[in-house]
N, C-alpha and C positions, 0 to 999 in steps of 0.2 A: 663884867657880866651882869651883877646886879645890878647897876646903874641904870647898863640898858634895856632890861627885862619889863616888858609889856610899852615901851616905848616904839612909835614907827623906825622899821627899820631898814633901809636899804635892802636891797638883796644883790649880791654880786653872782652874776648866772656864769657857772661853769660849764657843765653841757646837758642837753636834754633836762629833767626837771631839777638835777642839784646844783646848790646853791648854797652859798656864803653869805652870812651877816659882817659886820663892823666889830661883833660881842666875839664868832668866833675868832676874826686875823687880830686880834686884841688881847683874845687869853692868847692866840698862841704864839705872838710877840713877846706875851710877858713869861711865857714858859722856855722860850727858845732862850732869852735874854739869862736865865736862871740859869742853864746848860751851857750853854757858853762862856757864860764866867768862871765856872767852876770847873769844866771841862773842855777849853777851846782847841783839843787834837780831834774830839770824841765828831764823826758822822751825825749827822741829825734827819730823818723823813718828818717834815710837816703834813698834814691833810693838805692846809692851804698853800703852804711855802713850795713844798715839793724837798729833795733831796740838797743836802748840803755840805758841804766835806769832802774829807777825801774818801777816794772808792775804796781804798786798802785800808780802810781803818776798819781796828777789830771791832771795836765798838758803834754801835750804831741806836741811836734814841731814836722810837717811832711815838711820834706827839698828834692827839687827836684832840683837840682845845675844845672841842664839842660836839660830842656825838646824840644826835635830835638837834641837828638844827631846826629839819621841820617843828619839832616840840616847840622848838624855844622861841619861834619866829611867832607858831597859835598859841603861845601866853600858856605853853605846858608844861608844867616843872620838872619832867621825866627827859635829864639829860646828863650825860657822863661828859668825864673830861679823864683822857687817856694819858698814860706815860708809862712807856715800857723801855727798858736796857736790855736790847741783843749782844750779847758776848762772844764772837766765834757762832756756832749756830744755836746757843742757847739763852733765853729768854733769862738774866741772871736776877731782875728783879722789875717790880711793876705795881703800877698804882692805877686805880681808877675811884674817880671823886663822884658824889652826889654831892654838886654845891648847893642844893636846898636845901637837902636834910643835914647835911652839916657833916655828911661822911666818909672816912677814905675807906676804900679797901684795900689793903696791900699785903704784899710779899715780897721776899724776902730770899726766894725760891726753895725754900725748904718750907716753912712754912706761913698760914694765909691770916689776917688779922683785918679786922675792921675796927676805925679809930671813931670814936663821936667825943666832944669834949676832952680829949686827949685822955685818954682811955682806950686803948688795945683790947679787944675782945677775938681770942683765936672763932675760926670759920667755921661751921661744922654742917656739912654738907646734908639735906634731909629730902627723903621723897612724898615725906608725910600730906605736903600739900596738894599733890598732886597735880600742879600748875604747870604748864609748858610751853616757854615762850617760842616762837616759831618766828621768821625775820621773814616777812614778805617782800621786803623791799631787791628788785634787780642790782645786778645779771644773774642770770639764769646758766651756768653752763652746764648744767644736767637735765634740763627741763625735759630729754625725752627718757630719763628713767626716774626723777624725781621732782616732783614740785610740792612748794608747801602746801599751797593750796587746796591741792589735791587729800597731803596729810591730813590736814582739817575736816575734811570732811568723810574720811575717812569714820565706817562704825564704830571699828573697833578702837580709834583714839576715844572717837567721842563717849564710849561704855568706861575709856577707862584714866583718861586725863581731863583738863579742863585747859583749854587753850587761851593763851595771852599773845598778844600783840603791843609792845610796849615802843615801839621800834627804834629804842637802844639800847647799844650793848652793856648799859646798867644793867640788863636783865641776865647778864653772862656772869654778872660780879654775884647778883644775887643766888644762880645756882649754889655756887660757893658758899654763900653764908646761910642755904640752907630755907632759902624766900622762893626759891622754883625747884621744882625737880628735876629740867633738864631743859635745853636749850637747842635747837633746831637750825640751822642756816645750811643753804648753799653757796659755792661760791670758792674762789681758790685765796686762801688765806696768812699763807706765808709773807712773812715780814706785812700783815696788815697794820696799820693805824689805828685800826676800830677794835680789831680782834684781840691785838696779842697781851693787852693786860687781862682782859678777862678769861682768855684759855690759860696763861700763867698761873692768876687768883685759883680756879677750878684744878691748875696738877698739883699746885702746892696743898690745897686743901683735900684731897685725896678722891676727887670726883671719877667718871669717868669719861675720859675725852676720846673722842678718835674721828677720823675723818664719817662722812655722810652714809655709808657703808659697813664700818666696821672697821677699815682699813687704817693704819698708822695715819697719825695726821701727818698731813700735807703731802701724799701720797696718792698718786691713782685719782678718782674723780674728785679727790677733796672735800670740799663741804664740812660740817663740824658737828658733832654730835656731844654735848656735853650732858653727862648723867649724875644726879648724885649716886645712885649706886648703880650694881651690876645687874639690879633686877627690872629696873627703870630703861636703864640703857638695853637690856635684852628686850624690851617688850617694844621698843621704838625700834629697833632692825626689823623684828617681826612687819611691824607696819608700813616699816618706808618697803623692806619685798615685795611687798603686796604693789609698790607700782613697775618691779622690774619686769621685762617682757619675760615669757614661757622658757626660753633658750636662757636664759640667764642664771 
């Protein structure tokens, strides 16, 4: 990944405008290659590879070798690299990396730690910044009761957060360690690639998660709402109402 970072790079077009570099099917060769040695019964979902295993295996790794490809392709440092363990239907541990900064975030499923220099530092979720990252990027499958868009420009966000656009799910590890106050996406999220280390990082660290709504995750319209606390998380239901129709 550093080698080929800010060199031309290929794009391999998967549909509409995503797209694959040579840097993503490379970390996630060299991630799959690590799981499989060590656990060659164990399910594996790649972003790039796709599904691999058997269906009945309890186990299942969801591997995201690079989330911002776009970041990484415009020469942007702002990129995560996924690895979570589904066990039965629970997320039993999960890492997501900033390979610039030099950092993991991980858990453990009890609880959340960020490593720099091999050093563990537990996560402690904050709304002090008041920062909220909001995930523009499609599908849309609520756009007629919710778009982010829309939140943004929303008064009452803008009186009372300050909106980021980072557009990856590094920004989901950070609610956790206390760098964002909360985290915004639509979109249906179960067994995701992108998602499930950083909703992991965010339960074990004692955030508040729930689907777009209010709603248990992966429930009903879906979506994700990540809060560091319950006052942050109350005051983004407040806002996202505000686009549900009158009957609602």
């Amino acid at each position: 990944m550093y080698a080929r970072y800010g060199a031309p790079l290929e794009r391999f077009w998967k549909s509409g405008s995503d797209f694959a570099t040579a840097a993503d099917i490379e970390a996630e060769n060299t991630i799959l290659d690590v799981i499989r040695g060590a656990r060659p019964e164990d399910a594996v979902t790649g972003e790039e590879s796709g599904r691999t295993g058997s269906g009945s295996a309890e186990r299942m790794w969801l591997v995201d070798p690079l989330c911002g490809t776009l970041n990484y392709a415009a020469r942007n440092m702002l990129v995560a690299v996924n690895v979570a363990l589904r066990v039965g239907s629970d997320v039993a541990v999960a890492a997501s990396a900033d390979p610039f900064a030099g950092e993991v975030f991980w858990t453990d499923g009890d609880q959340a730690y960020v490593r720099c220099d091999g050093v563990d530092e537990e996560l402690t979720p904050s709304s002090d910044s008041r920062l909220v990252d909001v995930n523009l990027d499609p599908p849309f499958p609520n756009e007629m009761t919710f778009q982010a868009a829309r939140l943004l420009a929303d008064p009452g966000f803008i009186e009372r957060f300050h909106a980021r656009v980072v557009s990856t799910t590094l920004a989901v590890a950070w609610v956790a360690a206390g760098r964002r106050a909360a985290y915004v996406t639509d979109g249906h999220l179960r067994d995701s690639v992108h998602f499930a280390s950083g909703i992991a990082l965010c339960q074990a660290a004692g955030c508040v998660v729930t689907g777009i709504h209010g709603q248990p995750l992966h429930t009903g319209a879906g979506g994700l709402i990540a809060a560091a606390d319950q006052e942050t998380h109350a005051a983004l239901l407040d806002l996202i109402s505000n686009q549900l129709p009158p009957d609602r």
